[in-house]
C-alpha positions in Angstrom: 11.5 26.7 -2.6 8.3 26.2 -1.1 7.1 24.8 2.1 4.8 21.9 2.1 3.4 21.7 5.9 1.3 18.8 5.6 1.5 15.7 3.4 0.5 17.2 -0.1 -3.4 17.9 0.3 -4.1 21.4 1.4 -3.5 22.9 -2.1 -5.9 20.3 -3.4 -9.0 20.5 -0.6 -8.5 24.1 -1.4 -9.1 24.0 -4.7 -11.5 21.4 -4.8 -13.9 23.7 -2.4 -15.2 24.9 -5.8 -17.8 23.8 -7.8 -16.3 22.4 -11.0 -12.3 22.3 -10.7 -9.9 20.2 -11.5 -6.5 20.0 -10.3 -3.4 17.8 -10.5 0.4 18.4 -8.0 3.2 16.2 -8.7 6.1 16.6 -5.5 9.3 15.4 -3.6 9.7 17.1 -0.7 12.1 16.8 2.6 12.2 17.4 6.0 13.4 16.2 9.5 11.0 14.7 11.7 13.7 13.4 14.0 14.9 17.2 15.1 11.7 18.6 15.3 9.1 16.5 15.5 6.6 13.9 13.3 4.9 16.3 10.6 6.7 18.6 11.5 7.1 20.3 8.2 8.9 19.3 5.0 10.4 21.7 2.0 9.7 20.9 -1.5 12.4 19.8 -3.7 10.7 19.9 -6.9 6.7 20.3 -7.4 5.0 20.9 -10.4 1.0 21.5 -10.3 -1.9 22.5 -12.7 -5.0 24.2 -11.8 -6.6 22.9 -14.7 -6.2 18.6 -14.2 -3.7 18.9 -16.4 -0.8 16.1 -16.5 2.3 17.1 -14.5 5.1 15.2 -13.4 8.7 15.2 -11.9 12.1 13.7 -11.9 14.2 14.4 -9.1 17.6 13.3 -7.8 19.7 14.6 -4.9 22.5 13.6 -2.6 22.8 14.4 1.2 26.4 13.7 2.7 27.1 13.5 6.9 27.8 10.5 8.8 26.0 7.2 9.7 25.4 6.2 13.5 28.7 4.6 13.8 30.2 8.2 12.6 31.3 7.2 9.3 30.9 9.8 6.6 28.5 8.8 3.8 26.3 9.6 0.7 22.9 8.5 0.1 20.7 9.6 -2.9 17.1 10.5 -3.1 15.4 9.3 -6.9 12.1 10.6 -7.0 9.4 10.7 -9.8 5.8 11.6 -9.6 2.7 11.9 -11.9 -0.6 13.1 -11.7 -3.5 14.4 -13.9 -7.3 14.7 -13.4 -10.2 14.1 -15.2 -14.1 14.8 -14.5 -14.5 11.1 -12.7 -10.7 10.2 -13.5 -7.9 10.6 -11.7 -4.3 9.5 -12.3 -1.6 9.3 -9.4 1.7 7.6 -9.2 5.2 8.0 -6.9 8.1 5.9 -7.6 11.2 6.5 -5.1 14.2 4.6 -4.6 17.4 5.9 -1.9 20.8 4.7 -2.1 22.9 4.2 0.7 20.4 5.0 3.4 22.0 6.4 6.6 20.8 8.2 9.8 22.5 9.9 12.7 21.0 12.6 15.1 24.4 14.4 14.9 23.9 15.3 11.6 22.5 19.1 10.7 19.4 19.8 9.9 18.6 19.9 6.3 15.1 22.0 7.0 14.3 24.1 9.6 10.3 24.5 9.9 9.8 27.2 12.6 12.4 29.8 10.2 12.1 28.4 7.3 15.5 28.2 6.2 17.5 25.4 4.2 21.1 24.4 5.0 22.6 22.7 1.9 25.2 21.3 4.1 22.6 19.3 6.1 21.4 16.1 5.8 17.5 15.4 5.9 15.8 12.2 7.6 12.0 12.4 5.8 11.3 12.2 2.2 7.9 12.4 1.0 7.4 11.9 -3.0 3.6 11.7 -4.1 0.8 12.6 -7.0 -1.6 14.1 -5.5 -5.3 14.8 -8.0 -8.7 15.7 -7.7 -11.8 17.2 -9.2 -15.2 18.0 -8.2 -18.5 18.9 -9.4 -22.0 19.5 -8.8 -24.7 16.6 -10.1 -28.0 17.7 -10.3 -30.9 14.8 -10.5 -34.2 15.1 -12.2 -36.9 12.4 -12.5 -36.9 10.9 -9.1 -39.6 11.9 -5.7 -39.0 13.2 -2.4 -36.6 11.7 -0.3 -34.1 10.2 -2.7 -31.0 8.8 -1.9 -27.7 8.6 -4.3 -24.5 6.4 -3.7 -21.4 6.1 -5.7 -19.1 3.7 -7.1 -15.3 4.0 -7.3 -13.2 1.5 -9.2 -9.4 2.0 -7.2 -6.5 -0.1 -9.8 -3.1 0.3 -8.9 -0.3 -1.3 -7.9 1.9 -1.1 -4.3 5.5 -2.4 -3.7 8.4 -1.8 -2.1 9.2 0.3 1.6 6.2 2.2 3.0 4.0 3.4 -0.5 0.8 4.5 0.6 -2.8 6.0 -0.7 -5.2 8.5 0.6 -8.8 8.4 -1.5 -11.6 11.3 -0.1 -15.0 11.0 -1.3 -17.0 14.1 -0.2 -20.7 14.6 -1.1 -22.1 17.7 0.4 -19.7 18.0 3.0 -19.2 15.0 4.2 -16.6 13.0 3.5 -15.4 9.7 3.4 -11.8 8.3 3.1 -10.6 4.7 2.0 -7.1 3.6 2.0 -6.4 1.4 -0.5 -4.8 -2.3 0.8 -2.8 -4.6 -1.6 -2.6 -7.8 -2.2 0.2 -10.2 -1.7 1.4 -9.4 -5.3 0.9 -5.9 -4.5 -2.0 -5.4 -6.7 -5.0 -3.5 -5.8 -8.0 -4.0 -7.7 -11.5 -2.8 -5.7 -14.7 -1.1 -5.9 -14.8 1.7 -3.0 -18.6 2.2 -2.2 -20.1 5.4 -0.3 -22.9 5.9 1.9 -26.1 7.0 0.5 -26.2 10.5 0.6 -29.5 12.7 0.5 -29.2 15.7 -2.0 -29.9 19.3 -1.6 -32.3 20.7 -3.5 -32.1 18.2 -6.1 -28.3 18.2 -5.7 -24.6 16.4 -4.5 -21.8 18.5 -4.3 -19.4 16.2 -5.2 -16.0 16.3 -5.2 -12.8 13.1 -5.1 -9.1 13.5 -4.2 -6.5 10.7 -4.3 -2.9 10.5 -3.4 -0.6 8.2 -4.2 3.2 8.2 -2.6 6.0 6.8 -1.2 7.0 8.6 2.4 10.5 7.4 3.7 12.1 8.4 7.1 15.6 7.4 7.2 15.8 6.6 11.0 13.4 3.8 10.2 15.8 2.0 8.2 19.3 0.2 8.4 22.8 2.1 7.4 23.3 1.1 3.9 20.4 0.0 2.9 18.9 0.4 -0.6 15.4 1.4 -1.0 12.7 1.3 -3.3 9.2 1.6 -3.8 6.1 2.5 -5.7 2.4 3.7 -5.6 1.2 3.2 -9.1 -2.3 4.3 -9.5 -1.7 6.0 -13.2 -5.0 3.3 -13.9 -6.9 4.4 -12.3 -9.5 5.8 -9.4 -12.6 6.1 -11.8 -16.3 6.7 -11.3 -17.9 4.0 -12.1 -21.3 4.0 -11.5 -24.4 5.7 -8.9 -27.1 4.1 -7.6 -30.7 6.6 -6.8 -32.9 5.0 -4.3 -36.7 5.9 -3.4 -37.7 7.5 -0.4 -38.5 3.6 0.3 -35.0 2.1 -0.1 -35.7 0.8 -3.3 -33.7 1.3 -6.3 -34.8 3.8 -8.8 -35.2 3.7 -12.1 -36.2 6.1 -15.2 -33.9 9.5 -13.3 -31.3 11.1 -15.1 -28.2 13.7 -13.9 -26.7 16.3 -15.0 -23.0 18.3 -14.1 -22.1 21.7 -13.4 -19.2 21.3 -14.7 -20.7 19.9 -18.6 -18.4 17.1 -18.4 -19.4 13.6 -19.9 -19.9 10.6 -17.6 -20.8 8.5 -20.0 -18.9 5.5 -18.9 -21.5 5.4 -15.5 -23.2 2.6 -16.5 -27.1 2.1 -16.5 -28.9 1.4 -13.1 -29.5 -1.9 -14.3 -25.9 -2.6 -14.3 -25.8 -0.8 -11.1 -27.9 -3.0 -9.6 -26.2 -6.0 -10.3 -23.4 -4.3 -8.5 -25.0 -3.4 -5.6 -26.5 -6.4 -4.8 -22.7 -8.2 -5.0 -21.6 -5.4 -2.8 -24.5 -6.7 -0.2 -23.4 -10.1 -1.0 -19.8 -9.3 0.0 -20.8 -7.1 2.9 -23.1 -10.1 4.5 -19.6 -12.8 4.4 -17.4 -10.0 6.0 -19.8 -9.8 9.3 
């Protein structure tokens, strides 16, 4: 088994520290926060990842026994399913997690011990974290614009969010810096938004660019009442998608007659043209202005 310190990430920011990857980690994992502490450290139950963006996905079930807080012995069962894959401006994430029978009681043994690292079968874990976790990233190289350019980028985020605590995690980096949105639903649980970055001012002609999104369901048992039947889902399989970019002049203006290119070869065809771009931006503005 492996152990998974952090909710699912580091594996991904590693690998995304290159210039053209791709990478895709599918994972239920458990822990016990309540014993020894918040983050403290979960162990993976079943994981599956590609280095490559490939699709990867899993379909776990297990069952913890011990007793609720009144000291009754019961048995509640983890279902867990995850899916992710990643494409050059694509990425695909969902979690779907559902326990039955939830209990909790601090007299219970541990199920996962962080500081040795050891698993007791016997135990009973408190904190469940299923999640698809993707990313790729890539180097864009501009020609046909002056000094003192500027670039911005346009995310479509569509998913859906239901259930007991589902979340997302979206990082846009561009030459180090980063950026993180956290995708809100609405009261039918859909989300359906256009994440826009700063402007960012390239390198030597270029953005290091690189996207990871996560999308999971994180449960911890002491949260919720003795018997009660959870379930919930973080549906982003469509989509987090680069949808456009936006050059400006050393002025402010928006550029026209530029091109790009990526490291990586990959086709981003479906950016569209900076006219369409600039529709877009100026709604953006639009919807920036009512929100002040």
């Amino acid at each position: 088994m492996k152990k998974i310190a952090f909710i699912l990430g580091g594996l991904i920011l590693t690998q995304a520290a290159f210039a053209q990857t791709r990478t895709s980690i599918a994972s239920a994992s458990a822990g016990n926060n309540d014993t020894f502490g918040f983050n403290s450290g979960n162990i993976s139950l079943d994981t599956q990842f590609s280095g490559s963006g490939s699709p990867v996905s899993i379909n776990h079930t297990q069952s913890f026994s011990g007793v609720d807080g009144n000291d009754d012995p019961q048995t509640m069962t983890l279902n867990a399913e995850a899916f992710a894959s990643a494409n050059y401006g694509i990425l695909r994430a969902s979690a779907t997690a559902s326990i039955q029978n939830n209990f909790f009681s601090s007299s219970n043994a541990w199920y996962f011990n962080p500081t040795s690292g050891q698993v007791n079968p016997q135990g009973v874990a408190d904190t469940f974290l299923i999640a698809g976790s993707t990313s790729f990233s890539d180097v864009f190289t501009y020609t046909g614009l002056g000094a003192g350019f500027t670039v911005n980028f346009f995310y479509q985020v569509d998913g859906v969010m239901t259930g007991d605590n589902p979340y997302t995690n979206l990082i846009v980096t561009n030459n180090g810096t980063q950026e993180i949105f956290n995708a809100v639903p609405n009261q039918n649980g859909i989300v359906n938004t256009t994440f826009i970055t700063q402007k960012y001012t390239p390198l030597n002609n270029q953005i290091a660019h690189s996207v990871q999104f996560t999308s999971g369901v994180s449960y911890h048992t002491y949260d919720y009442f003795d018997g009660a039947n959870l379930l919930s889902t973080a549906d982003f399989d469509s989509t987090i998608t680069l949808v456009g970019m936006i050059a400006y002049d050393a002025s402010g203006n928006i550029a026209t007659g530029w091109s790009f290119s990526a490291a990586s070869g990959a086709d981003y065809g479906a950016v569209p043209e900076p006219a369409t771009m600039t529709i877009l931006a100026l709604a953006a503005l639009i919807a920036k202005k009512r929100k002040i």
